[in-house]
Structure formats: C-alpha cells, structure tokens
N, C-alpha and C positions, 0 to 999 in steps of 0.2 A: 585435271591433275590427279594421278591415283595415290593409292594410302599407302603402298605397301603393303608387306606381311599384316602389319596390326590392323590396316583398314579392310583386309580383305576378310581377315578374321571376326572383326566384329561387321561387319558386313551377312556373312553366313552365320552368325550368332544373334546377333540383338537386331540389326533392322531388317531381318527377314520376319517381324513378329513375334520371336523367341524372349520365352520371359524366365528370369531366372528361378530355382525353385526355391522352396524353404530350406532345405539343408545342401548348399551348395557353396559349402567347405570344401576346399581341393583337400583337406587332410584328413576328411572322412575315411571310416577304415568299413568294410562290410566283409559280415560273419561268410567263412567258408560255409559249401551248402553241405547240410547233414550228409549223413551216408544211410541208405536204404534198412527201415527198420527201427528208424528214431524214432522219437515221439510215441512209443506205442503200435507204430504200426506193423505190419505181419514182415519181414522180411523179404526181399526178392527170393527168388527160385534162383537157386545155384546152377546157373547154364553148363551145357559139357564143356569140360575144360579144352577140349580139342579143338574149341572152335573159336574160344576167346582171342579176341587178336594181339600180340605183344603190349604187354605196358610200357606206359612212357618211363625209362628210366634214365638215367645218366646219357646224355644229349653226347655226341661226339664230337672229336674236338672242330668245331667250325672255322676255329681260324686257320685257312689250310693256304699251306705258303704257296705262292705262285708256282706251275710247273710241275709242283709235288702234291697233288691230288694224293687221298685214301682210294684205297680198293678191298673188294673183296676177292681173293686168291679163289676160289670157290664157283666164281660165273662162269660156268660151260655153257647154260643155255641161258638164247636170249629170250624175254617172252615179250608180245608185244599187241598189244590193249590196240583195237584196230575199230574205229566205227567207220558205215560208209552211210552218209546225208546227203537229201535232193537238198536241193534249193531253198527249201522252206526251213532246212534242219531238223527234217525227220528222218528217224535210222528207216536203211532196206534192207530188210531181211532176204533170209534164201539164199543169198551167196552161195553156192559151193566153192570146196575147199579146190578143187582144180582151177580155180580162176582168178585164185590169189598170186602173185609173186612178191616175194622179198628180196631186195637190194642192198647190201651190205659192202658199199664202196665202192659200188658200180657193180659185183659181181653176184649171180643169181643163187640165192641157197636154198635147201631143199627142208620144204616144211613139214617139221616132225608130228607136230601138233595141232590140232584144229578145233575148236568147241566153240558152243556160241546157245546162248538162253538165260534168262533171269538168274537172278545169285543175288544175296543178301549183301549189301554193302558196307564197307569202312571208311567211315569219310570223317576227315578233322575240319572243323569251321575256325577257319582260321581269322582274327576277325581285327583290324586295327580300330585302336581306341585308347586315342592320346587328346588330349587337353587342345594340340591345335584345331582340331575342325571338328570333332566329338564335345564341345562343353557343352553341360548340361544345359537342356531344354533350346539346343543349335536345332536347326533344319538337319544338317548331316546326322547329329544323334537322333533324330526320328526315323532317319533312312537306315542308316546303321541296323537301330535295332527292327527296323520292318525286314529289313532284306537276313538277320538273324534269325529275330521267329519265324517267320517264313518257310525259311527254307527247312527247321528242324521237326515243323509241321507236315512238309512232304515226303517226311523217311516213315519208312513201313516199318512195324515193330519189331521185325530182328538185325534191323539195319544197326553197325555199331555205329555212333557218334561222340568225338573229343570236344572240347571249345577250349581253342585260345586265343587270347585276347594278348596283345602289346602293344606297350610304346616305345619307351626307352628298350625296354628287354620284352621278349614271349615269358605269360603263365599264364599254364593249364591250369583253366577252369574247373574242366571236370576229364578225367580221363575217358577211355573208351567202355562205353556201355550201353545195355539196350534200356537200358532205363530212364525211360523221361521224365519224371521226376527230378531226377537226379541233372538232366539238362537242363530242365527248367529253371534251378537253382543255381547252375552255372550263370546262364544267363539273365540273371536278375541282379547276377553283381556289376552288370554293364549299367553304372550310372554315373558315379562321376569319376571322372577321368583324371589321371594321377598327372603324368610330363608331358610337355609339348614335344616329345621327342619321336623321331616314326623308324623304327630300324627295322624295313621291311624286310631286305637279303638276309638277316640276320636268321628273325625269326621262321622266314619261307625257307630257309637250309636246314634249319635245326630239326623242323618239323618233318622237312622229308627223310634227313639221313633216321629220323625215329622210326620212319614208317618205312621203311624200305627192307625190312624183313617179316614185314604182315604180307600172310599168304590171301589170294583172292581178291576182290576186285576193291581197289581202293584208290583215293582219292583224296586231296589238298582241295578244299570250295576258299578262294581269297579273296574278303569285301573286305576292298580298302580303297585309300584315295591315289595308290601306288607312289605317293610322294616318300621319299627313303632318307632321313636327314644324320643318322648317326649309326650306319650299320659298319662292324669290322671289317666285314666284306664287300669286295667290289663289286659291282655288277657284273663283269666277265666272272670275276673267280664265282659269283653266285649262279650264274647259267651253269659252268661246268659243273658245280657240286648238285645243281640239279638235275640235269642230264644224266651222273653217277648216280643220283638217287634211283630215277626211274619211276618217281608215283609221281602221276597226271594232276596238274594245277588246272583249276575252273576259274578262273577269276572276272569276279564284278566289280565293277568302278563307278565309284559314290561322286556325286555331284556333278553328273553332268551339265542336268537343267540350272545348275545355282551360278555353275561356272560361268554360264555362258549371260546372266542374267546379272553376277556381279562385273562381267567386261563391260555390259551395253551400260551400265552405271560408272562405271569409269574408276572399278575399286582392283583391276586388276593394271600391273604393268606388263610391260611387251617381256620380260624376265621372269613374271609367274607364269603367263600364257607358255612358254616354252618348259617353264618345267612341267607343268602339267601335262604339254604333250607327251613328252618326254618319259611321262610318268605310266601312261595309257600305252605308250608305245614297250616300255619293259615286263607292263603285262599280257599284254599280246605277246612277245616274245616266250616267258614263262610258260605262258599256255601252250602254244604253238612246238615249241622243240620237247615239252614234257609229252605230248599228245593230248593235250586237255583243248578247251575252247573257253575264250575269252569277250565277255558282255559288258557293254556301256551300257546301261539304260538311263532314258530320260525323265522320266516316271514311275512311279512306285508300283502301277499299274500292269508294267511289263514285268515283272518280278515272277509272279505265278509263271508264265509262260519258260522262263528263265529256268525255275527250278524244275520246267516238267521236260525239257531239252535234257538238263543235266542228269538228270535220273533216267530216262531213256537211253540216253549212250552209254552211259554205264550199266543200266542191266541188263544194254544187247549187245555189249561190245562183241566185236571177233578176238577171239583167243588163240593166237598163231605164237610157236614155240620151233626156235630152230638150233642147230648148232651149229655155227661158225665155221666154213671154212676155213677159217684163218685161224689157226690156233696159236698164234704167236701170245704170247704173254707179255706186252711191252709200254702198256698202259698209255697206251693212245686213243683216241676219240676213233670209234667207228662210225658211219653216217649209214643212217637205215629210211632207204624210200620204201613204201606201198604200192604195189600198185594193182589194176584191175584188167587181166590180159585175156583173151581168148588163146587156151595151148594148141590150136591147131594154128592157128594163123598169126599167132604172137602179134598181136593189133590188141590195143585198149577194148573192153568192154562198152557195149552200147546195152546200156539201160533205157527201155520204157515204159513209158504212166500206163495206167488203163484205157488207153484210146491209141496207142503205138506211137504215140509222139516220145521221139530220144528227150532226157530229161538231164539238167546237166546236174553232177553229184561232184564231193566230195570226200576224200581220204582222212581220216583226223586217225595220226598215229603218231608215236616218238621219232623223232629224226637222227638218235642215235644213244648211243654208250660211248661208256670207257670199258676197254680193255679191263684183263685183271695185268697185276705186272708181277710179275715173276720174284717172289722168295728166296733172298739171296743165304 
C-alpha cells in the first residue's frame, strides 16, 4: 500500500537517515550576503565594464498569451552554439568550417561566421529549493547542495556566475559576478526551505528571457527534480519562450537513486512514477531544443564527470552565424538542423579514432527560433 505525496516525502526526508537540525523553523529568515569590501576587507578590482554581462533587471513579462509570443524586431542573424561528441561525450575538435551545413526548414544557408576556442563563461545555476523534497537535513538537500558547490567549484575565475534558487517564485541569490565570495554567500542561504511549491517553467523562462541579451557563451545549468506544481506557464507556452530565448539549458536531475529505492519500498504510487517520468522527460526536451545536454545521475560520484562534460562543450563550442534566407518577418518557429557533410560528395562526415575505426558522434545544437514579427 503506498503513502502518497506525504509518504514519499517523509520517505526521502526522515527514513532515509535524515535528522532534523537545530534551527529548522520554516520561518527562518537568513541575511542577504554582504557585497565585496565588507567587513574591512579590500574591495574587488573594478572589471572592464565591457565585459560585464547584463544585470538582472526587471524580468519580462512571462506570462505570454498563447500564439502571441514577444520578439525582438532586431534578429537578422541567427547564431548557433554547436558542439560535436563521440560516444563517450567528448567535444572533436578540428572541424573545419567547409564541413558544416545548416538547415533552416529544410533549406541550406550559407555560413557567415565560423569560430571555435576557450572563452570565459556566463552561466546562471539555477537551482530548485522548495520545502517538498529540499527539507532540511533530506537526502535530496545533501544532493542539491553537493551538485551546487560542485559545480561552482569547476568555474575558472573569470567565468561569470548568478544563483538562483525557487519554489513558489525565482530569487536571485547573488547576481552575475566573478567573485566567489560573493557565491559562496549566495549559496549558503540554501538551507531551509521556504514552500512546498515548485514552479519550474516559470522560473526557467524568466531566467532565459534575462539572459538572452548577454553576449558570448552562455548558459542556464538546471538541478532540479523537474517536478513543476504552480507555474503561470504551460509547458508548450514554456518551450516556445525558451526556444525565443535562445541560451542553452544543461540540466541534472536529483533523485534518481532515491526514486527508485522509495518504489522498491512501496512509498511511490503508479501516479508519482509517471510524473516523474514525465518530469525527466521535460528536461530532456529543455536541454535538447535549447542545444544544451541533459544528465540523470545515480550517484553523487558522477557529478565531477558531469560538470567537466558541461564545461567542455561550452568552451569548445562551434560558433556558426548566419542570415536567414528567409526574411519574412512573421514570427513563426524556424526549425534549424546541424549537420556534418563532405562539400564534394554531399554525404555525412565519417569521423575516426586513432586506429581508423569510424566512431559514431553527435550534433548537440538548437533546433530552432522565432521569427522577428514585423512592427505594425
């Protein structure tokens, strides 16, 4: 006989071991983290302003009615974040740029732009943390915050980094900065968890349409349980606003091994099993049509391995830049494939390993845009 919601909850909370701590008030409040230069200490070095990436300001409107998607009038060119992975999910380098084609609704368009080498990153950790599967001293809140520090420990020191955390609603932790400090201090307010509420589309739109005017290589990282219980947004209307955004989602998904450990104990029903699929399956989608790449892990062990994938593709991504045949202005979905051709023989690329065996690779890019729509 299963528990339900509440049995599966206290299931991943107290009889996994988890002890509750000493101040574990849901109506705890913890101090914002200083700003650089408190306490006495020297202030950070004022970076070129040229290279800071947009601040987070006033979020755009999200709730965007069916059909009538925002645009920018302004999108002549497309650009598009391209890695190519063997098997194992390591980038290959060397590609030249005559062996690329891009597909833009079946039809071939001619690449303006071509670059490819390390570049310092903008990446938001976007990170759920609500009261249902985050309470303090749960299994998930040790995963949570392992796959947090973690990964803010593999950014190289001009890498910019955001944190934010929701449940009910997103708040930015700490805005975009090269200061770990100042991360650190974001991330130390991840303890106890305010509503049971998880409104992932909400906040994964908010955060792209913010970043979708930071130049250079940037990226959404989403550790969540991809469960979505109060978002404005629907999931269609949340692909398309993603898709319009254009920054690449990475997303890891928390509890696999617990999941599968509260079914053989009989604390899940055949109704959480499918949202959770359901849930792993919207962040694959996310990742996939953004051009990003999307990780289960069973173990906290595979984490390392996870964030050195994620960092690699991003700092060798291919950087392909075209203009659109199509210049209609009608704010329709364009579908953009990748692909790997030999121009003499218009036949797919054979790639091989160091011993001449063909080695079979993948394309990880965005599968499309929106139009701009035309200024009446």
């Amino acid at each position: 006989m299963t528990l339900g919601v509440l049995g599966l909850t206290v299931f991943l909370g107290e009889h996994m071991g988890a002890q509750q701590g000493p101040n574990s008030d849901s109506s705890t409040t913890v101090a914002r983290p200083r700003k650089p230069g408190a306490n006495g200490s020297a202030p950070a070095p004022e970076p070129d302003q040229a290279k800071i990436p947009s601040k987070f300001g006033k979020p755009k409107d999200s709730t965007i009615p069916e059909g009538v998607p925002t645009f920018r009038s302004d999108a002549i060119t497309v650009t598009v974040d391209t890695a190519v992975l063997d098997n194992k999910g390591h980038f290959i380098p060397n590609i030249p740029k005559q062996n690329f084609r891009i597909l833009e609704d079946g039809v071939p368009q001619q690449i303006a732009g071509f670059s490819l080498g390390e570049a310092p990153m903008t990446i938001c950790l976007l990170v759920e943390f609500s009261n249902r599967f985050q309470s303090f001293y749960s299994p998930a809140w040790f995963q949570t915050l392992t796959a947090a520090y973690g990964f803010v420990q593999t950014l190289k020191p001009e890498d910019y980094v955001a944190v934010i955390a929701y449940d009910l609603r997103p708040e930015i932790l700490s805005d975009f900065t090269t200061d770990r400090q100042q991360t650190a201090e974001a991330l130390s307010r991840l303890r106890i968890a305010g509503f049971s509420e998880s409104s992932m589309f909400d906040a994964l739109t908010e955060t792209a349409q913010r970043m979708q005017d930071i130049e250079g290589r940037k990226a959404i990282v989403l550790i969540a349980s991809g469960i979505d219980t109060l978002s404005k947004l629907t999931y269609d209307k949340a692909r398309r606003a993603m898709q319009d955004a254009g920054v690449p989602v990475y997303t890891i998904g928390l509890m696999q091994s617990l999941r599968e450990m509260a079914d053989a104990a009989g604390y899940m029903s055949a109704i959480q099993q499918l949202d959770f699929l359901q849930a792993d399956n919207e962040m694959r989608t996310f990742a996939a049509e953004t051009g990003g790449m999307s990780y289960f892990p069973r173990f906290d062990a595979e984490f390392p391995g996870i964030f050195q994938s994620i960092e690699q593709t991003l700092r060798s991504d291919y950087v392909l830049t075209y203009n659109p045949s199509n210049q209609a202005r009608d704010g329709k979905v364009r579908r953009i494939k990748v692909q790997l051709i030999n121009p003499e023989t218009n036949e797919p690329v054979r790639i091989n390993d160091d011993k001449g065996k063909a080695i079979k690779y993948k394309i990880v890019a965005k599968t499309g845009y929106t139009a701009p729509r035309e200024v009446e």
